[in-house]
C-alpha positions in Angstrom: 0.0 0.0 0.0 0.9 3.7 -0.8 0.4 6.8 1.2 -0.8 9.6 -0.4 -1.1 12.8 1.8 -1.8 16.2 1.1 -4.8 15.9 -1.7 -6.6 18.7 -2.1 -10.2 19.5 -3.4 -13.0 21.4 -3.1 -15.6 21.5 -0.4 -18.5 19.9 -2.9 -16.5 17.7 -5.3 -18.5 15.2 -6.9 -17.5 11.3 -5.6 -14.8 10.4 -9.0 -12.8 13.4 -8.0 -10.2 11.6 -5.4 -10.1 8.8 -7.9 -9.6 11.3 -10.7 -6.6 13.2 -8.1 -5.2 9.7 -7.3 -4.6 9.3 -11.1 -3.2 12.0 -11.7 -1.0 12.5 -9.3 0.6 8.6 -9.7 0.5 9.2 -13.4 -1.0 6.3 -13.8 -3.9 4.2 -16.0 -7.5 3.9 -14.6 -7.0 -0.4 -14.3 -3.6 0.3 -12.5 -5.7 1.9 -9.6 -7.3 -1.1 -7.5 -8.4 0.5 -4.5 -8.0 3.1 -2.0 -9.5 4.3 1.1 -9.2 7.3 3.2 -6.8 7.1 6.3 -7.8 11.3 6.9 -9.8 13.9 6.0 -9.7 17.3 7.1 -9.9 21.1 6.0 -8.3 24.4 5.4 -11.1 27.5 6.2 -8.4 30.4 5.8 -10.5 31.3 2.1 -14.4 31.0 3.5 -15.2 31.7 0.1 -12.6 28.8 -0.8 -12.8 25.8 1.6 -10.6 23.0 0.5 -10.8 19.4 2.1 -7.1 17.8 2.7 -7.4 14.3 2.2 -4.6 11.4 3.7 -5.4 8.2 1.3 -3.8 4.6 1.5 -3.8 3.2 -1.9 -3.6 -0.3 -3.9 -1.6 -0.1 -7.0 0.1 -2.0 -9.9 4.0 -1.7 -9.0 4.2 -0.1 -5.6 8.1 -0.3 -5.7 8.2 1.2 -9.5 6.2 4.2 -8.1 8.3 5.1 -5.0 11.2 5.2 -6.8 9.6 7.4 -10.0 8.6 9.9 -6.3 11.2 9.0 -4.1 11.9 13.3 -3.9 8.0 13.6 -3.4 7.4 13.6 0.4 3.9 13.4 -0.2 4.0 9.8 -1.1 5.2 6.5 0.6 4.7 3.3 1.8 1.8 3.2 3.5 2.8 2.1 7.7 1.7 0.1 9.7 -0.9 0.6 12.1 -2.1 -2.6 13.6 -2.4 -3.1 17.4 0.4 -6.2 18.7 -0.1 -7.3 22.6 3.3 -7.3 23.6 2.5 -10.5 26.0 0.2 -13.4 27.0 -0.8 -14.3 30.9 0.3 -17.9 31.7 -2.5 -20.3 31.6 -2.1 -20.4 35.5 -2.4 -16.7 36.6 -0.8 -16.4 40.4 -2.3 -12.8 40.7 -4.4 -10.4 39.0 -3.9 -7.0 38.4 -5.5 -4.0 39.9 -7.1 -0.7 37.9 -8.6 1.8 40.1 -10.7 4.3 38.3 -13.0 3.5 34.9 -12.5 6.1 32.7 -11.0 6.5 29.7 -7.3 5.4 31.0 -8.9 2.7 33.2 -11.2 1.7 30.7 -8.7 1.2 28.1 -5.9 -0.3 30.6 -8.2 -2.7 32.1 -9.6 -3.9 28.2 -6.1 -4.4 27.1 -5.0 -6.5 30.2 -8.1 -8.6 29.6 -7.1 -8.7 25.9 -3.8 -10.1 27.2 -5.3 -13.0 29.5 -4.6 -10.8 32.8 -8.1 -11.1 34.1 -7.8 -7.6 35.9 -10.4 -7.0 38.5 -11.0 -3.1 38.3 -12.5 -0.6 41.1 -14.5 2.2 40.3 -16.1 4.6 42.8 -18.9 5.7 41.0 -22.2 3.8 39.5 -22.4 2.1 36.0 -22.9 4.8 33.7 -26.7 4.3 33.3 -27.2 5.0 36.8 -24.4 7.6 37.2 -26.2 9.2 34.1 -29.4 9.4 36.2 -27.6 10.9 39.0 -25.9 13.3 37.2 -29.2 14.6 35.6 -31.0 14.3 38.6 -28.6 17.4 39.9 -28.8 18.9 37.0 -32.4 18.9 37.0 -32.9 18.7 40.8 -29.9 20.4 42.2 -29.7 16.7 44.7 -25.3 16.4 44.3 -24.7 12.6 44.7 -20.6 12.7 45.6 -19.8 9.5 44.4 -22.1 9.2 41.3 -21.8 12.7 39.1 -20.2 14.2 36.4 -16.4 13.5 37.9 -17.0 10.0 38.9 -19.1 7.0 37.7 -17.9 4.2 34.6 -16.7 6.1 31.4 -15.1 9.3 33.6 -15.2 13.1 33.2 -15.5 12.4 29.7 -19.3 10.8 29.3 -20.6 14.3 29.9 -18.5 15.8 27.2 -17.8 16.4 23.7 -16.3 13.5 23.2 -13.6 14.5 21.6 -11.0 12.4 20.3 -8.2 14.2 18.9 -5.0 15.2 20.3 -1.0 16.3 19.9 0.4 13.9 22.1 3.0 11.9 20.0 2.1 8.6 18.8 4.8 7.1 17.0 3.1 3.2 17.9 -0.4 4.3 16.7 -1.8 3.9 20.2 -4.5 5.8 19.3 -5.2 4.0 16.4 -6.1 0.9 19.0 -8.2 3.5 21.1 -10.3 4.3 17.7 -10.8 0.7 16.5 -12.1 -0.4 19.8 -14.4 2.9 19.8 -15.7 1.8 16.6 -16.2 -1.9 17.6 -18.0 -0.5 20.6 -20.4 0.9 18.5 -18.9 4.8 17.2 -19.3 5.7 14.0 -16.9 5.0 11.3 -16.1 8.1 10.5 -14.3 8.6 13.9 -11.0 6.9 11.9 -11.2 9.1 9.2 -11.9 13.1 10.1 -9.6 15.0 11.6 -10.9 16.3 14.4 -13.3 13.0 15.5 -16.2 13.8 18.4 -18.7 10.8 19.9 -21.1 12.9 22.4 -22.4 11.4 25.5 -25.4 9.8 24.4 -23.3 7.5 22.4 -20.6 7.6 24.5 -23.0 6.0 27.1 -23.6 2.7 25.1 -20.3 2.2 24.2 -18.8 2.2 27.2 -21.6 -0.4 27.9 -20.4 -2.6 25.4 -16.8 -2.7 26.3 -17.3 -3.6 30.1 -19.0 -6.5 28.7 -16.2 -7.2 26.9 -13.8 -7.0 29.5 -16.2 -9.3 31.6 -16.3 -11.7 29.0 -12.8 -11.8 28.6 -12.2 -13.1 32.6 -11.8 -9.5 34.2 -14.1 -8.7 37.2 -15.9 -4.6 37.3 -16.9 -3.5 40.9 -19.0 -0.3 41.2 -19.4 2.0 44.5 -15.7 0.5 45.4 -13.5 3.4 46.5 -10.2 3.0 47.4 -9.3 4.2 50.8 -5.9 2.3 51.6 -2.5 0.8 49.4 -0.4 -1.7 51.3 3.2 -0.8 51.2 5.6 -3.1 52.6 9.1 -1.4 51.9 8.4 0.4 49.2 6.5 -2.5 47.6 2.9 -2.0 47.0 1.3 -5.4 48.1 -2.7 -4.4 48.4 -5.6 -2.4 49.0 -8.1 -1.6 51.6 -11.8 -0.5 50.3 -14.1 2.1 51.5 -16.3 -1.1 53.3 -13.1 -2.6 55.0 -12.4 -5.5 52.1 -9.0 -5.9 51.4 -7.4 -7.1 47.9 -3.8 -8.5 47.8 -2.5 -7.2 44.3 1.6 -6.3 43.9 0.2 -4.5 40.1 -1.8 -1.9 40.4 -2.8 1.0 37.7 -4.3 4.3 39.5 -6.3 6.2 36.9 -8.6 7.6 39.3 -9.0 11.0 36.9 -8.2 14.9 37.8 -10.5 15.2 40.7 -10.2 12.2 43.0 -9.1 14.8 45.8 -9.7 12.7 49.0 -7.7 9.7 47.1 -5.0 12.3 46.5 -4.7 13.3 50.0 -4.6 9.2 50.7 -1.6 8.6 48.6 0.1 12.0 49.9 -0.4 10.8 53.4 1.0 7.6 52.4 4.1 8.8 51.2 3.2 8.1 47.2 5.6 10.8 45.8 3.7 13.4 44.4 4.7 17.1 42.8 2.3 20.0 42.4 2.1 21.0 38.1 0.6 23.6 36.7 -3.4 23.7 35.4 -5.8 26.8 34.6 -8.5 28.5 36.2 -11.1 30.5 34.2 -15.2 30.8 33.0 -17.2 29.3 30.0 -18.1 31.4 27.4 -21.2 31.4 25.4 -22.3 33.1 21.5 -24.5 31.2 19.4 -23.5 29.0 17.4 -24.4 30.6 14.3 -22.0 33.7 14.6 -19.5 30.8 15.1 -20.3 29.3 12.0 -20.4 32.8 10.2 -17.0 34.1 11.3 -14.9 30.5 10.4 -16.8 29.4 7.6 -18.5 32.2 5.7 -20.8 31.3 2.9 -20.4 27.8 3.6 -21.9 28.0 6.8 -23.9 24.8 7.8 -22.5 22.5 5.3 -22.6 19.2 6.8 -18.6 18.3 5.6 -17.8 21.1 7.9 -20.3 20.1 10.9 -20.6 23.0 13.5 -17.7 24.7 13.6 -15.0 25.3 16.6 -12.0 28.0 17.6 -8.8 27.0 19.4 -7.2 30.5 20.6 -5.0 31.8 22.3 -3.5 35.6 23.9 -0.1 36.5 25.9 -1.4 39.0 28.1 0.5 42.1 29.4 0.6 40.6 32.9 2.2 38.0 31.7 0.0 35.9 31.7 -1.3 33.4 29.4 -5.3 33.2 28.3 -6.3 30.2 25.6 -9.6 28.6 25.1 -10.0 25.1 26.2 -12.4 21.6 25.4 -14.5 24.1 22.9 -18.0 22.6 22.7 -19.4 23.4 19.2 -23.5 23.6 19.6 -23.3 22.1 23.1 -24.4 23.0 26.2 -22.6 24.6 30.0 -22.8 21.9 32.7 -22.7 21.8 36.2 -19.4 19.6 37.0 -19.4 19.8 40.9 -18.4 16.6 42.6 -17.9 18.1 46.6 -20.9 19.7 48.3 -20.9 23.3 48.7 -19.1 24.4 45.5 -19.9 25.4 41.8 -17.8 24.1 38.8 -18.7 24.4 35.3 -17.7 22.1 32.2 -18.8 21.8 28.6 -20.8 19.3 27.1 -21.8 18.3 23.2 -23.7 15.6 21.7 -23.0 13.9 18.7 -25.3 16.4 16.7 -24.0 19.5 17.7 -27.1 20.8 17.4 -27.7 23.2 20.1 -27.9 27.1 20.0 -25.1 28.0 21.4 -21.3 27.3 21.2 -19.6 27.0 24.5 -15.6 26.9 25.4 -13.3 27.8 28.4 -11.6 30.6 28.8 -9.1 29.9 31.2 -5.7 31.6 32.7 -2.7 29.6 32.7 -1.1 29.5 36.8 2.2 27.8 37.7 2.7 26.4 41.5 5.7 28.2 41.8 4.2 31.7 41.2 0.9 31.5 42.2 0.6 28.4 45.2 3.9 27.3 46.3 4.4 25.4 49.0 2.6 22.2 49.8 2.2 19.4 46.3 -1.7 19.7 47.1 -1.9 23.4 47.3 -3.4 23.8 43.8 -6.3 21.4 45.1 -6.9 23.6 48.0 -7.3 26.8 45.2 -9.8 24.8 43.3 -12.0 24.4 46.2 -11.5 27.8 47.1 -12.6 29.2 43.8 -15.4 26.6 43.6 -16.8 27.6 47.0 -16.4 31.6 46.3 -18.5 30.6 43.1 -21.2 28.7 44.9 -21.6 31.4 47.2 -21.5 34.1 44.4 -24.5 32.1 43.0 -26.7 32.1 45.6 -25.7 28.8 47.7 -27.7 26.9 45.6 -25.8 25.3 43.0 -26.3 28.0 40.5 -23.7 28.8 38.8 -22.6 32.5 38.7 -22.8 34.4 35.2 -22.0 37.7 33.5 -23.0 39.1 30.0 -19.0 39.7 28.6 -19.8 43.8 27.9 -20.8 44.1 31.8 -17.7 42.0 32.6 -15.3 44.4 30.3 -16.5 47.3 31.8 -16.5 46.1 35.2 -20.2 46.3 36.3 -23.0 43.6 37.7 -24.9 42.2 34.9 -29.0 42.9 35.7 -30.4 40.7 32.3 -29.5 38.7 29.6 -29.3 39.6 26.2 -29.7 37.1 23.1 -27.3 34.8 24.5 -29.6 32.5 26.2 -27.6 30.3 29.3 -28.0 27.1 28.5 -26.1 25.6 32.2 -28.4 24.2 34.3 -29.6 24.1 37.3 -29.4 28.0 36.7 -27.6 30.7 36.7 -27.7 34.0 39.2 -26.4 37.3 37.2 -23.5 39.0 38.8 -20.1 40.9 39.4 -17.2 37.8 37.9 -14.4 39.7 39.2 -15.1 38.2 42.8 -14.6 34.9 42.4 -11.4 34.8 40.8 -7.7 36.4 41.3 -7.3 39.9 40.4 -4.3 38.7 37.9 -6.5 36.5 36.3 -9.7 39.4 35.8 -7.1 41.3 34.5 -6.0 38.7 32.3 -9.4 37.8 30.8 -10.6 41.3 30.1 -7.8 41.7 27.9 -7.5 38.7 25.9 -11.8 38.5 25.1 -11.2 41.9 22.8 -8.2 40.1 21.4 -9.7 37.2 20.2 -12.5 39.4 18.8 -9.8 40.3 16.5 -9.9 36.5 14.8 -13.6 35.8 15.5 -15.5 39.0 15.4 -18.1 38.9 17.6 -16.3 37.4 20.4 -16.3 40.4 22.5 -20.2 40.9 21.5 -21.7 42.2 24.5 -24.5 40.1 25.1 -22.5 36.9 25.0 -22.2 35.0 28.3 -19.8 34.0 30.7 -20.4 31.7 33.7 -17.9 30.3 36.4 -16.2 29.1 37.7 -14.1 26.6 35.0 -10.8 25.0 37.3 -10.9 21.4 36.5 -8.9 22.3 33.1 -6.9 19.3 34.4 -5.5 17.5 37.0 -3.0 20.0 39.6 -0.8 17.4 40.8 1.5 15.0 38.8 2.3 11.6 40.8 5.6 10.8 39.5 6.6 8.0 37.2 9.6 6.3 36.1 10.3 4.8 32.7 8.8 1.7 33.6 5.5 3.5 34.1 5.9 2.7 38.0 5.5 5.1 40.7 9.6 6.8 41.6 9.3 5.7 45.0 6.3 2.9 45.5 7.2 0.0 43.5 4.1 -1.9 41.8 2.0 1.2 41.5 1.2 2.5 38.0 0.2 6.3 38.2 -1.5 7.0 35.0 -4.0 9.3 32.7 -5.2 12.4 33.6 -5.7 12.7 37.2 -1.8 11.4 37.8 -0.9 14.8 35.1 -0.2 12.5 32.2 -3.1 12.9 29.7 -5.4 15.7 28.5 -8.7 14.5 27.2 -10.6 11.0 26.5 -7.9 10.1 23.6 -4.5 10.5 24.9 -6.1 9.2 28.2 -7.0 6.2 26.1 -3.3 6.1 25.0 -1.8 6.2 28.1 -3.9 3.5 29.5 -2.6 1.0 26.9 1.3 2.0 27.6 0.6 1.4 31.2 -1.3 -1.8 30.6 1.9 -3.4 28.3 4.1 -1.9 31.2 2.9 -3.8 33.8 1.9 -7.1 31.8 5.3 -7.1 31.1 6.8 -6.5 34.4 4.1 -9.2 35.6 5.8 -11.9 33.2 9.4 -10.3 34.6 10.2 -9.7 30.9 12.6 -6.9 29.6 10.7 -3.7 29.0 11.9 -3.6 25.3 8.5 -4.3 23.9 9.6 -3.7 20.4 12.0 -7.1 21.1 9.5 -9.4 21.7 6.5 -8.0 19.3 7.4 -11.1 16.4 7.1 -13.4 19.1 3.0 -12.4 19.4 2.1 -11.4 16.3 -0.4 -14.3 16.0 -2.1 -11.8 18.8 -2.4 -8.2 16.9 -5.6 -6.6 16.1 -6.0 -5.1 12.7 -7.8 -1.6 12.2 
């Protein structure tokens, strides 16, 4: 197979015009062609009047070898690579343990599915509900401001990211087409196709609900055990050796491999592992509101006259401003015709979040706009001072809202010019269980105000509109991601507990569902390895299981 990347062609080409590029650019005969198929599509929106899609095509020729050596100077074209999943290892028919994942979301999720793929048989803890019932709990609050603490939009199966976008892009590196595996099994679960293809891939919640379904049963089926309402309260350490774990109801499981993808706001099981000596530095995260226009100024200002073409879906931003302060203001986890959602998981405080479904059909576009702090500037000290801010913020913003859990909001011209907001505008709030219209500059830091005001007009300079006054902010954003990274060592273990696999977001090393996903299955080959006392080379011994790899 060839790969062909960087075909271009208009927005509405008719369907012989990539087999019609493909020929053209290979010089070649229509029977020399046999097939092709698209690995990526995306598009360039800098000419509204001009869209172009970008197309990334795998193709089946007459002579492959002939042709890359007629465009060996062409960088555009070359063998097509490999992209197939390989288990690195097998359990033994006899397993003497089983492993251990705490937390089911997307890193759990993944890690537990590809130890079970493996023969591990992993039994895996989650504190939440199964994600039907966690879905009713979640929109019970929502609906009935009734905050279950272990069953919400932070904790339950799937993770933070059921009540998302679903997006599943991102610019970790990915040289072993991890993510690849994390699509395929997506798709098997039940996505749509088109999530291996477009460029910037999104599920929603609804589906993302029945997938994740589907691949617990999977996981079941393939030997590993899923216990819901199962917190962790305890690890075992003998010597630096982790040997177990006590639960929340006193049971105890003897486990020397144990992957902790709890997720970014598994505070109390923070403080645990801090008080157990579990080495553990403070990193950096962001703080900031969501912002709402509609969705149709959106799709004006990126897209122009093609506005609402269905190639082009609902369209997104991704910006970013170096403020005067020194300070740094970006968007973050833009939710194109979505919806603001209440994200709290500790009574007593207000978070917000963002939240799509696969349509992308509602009024309004939604993203963060959120201020960039470092632990050194802004909350040295202590490795868990950055958790101590986030509740901080989240309770001034409960208050600020009326100690009811709604959230507090402000029409961006009253937040510019530094006055209470008294009525909304076009802009219609979509968070529920409601907002109470206020004065934002009291529930954050004065750098970060600062920071905000200036950067909204700037970004009004690449989306105009953005700075419209009757658009809508509405805080208090701070679970941007996790603000405490639990140290890891090439092997994947913990630096200083040995048999403890710190991993995804809430350990500081993902961002979002796919690279999540990703790190999950580096974790999982980590420790089946280490399990079977193997090197760590995986490449070395990836012949050797061949016979096992999954094809895309």
């Amino acid at each position: 197979m060839l790969r062909l990347t960087e075909i271009k062609l208009p927005l509405n080409h008719d369907e012989n015009a990539l087999t019609a590029a493909i020929l053209s650019k290979l010089q070649l005969m229509p029977e020399q062609l046999h097939s092709f198929s698209v690995f990526k599509r995306g598009f360039d929106a800098r000419k509204k009047t001009d869209i172009q899609l970008i197309y990334t095509l795998d193709i089946d020729v007459d002579n492959e070898a002939a042709l890359l050596n007629t465009f060996a100077k062409d960088p555009h074209i070359k063998p097509s690579p490999d992209t197939s999943y390989k288990f690195v290892a097998r359990a033994p028919t006899e397993l003497t343990e089983r492993p251990v994942v705490i937390g089911l979301g997307p890193c759990g999720l993944f890690a537990g599915l590809l130890l079970a793929q493996m023969g591990f048989k992993p039994i895996i803890l989650e504190r939440g509900k199964e994600v039907r019932e966690r879905t009713k709990d979640t929109f019970g609050f929502w609906r009935g401001k009734e905050l279950n603490p272990e069953s919400n939009v932070q904790y339950g199966e799937g993770g933070a990211g059921t009540f998302s976008d679903g997006k599943l892009y991102s610019q970790v590196k990915d040289p072993k087409h991890y993510g690849r595996k994390v699509m395929s099994e997506f798709v098997a679960a039940g996505a749509p196709d088109e999530i291996m293809y477009v460029s910037k891939p999104h599920i929603g919640t609804f589906k993302l609900v029945a997938m994740v379904e589907k691949m617990r049963a999977k996981i079941i089926e393939l030997g590993g055990e899923i216990r819901f309402s199962s917190r962790v309260d305890k690890l075992h350490i003998d010597n630096g050796q982790l040997t177990g774990l006590t639960l929340a109801n006193g049971e105890q499981l003897h486990s020397k491999h144990v992957v902790l993808a709890v997720g970014h706001s598994a505070r109390d099981t923070f403080e645990m592992l801090y008080e157990q000596g579990v080495y553990i530095e403070a990193k950096p995260f962001s703080i900031g509101f969501r912002i709402e226009h509609e969705q149709s100024m959106i799709d004006e200002c990126r897209f122009g006259p093609n506005a609402g073409n269905p190639i082009l879906g609902a369209a997104d931003y991704k910006l970013v401003h170096h403020c005067s302060n020194n300070r740094t203001v970006y968007s973050f986890c833009m939710c194109p015709g979505g919806t603001v959602v209440a994200a709290a998981s500790e009574q007593g405080r207000v978070v917000t979040n963002g939240m799509s479904q696969y349509s992308r059909h509602e009024r309004n576009a939604n993203s963060a706009i959120v201020v960039g702090i470092d632990p050194e500037r802004d909350y040295p000290g202590h490795p868990l001072a950055g958790i101590a801010l986030q509740r901080q913020l989240e309770e001034q913003a409960f208050a600020l809202g009326g100690a009811s859990y709604h959230a507090p909001a402000q029409l961006i011209g009253d937040f510019l010019k530094g006055k209470p907001s008294a009525e909304l505008g076009e802009v219609k709030p979509s968070y529920t269980p409601g907002i109470t219209l206020t004065d934002l500059s009291k529930v954050l830091p004065d750098f970060a105000i600062a920071a905000i005001r200036e950067a909204i007009p700037a970004f009004d300079r690449q989306i105009r509109g953005f700075a419209k006054a009757d658009g809508l902010l509405t805080g208090v954003e701070t679970r941007t991601s996790s603000p405490i990274c639990i140290k890891r060592g090439s092997d994947y273990q913990s630096v200083n507990i040995k048999g403890l696999y710190p991993a995804g977001e809430g350990a500081g090393y993902a961002g979002g569902i796919l690279s999540a996903g990703i790190d999950g299955i580096k974790v999982a080959e980590a420790l089946a390895l280490a399990m079977l006392d193997t090197v760590s080379d995986t490449d070395s011994i990836a012949d050797s299981v061949a016979d096992n790899s999954t094809t895309d």
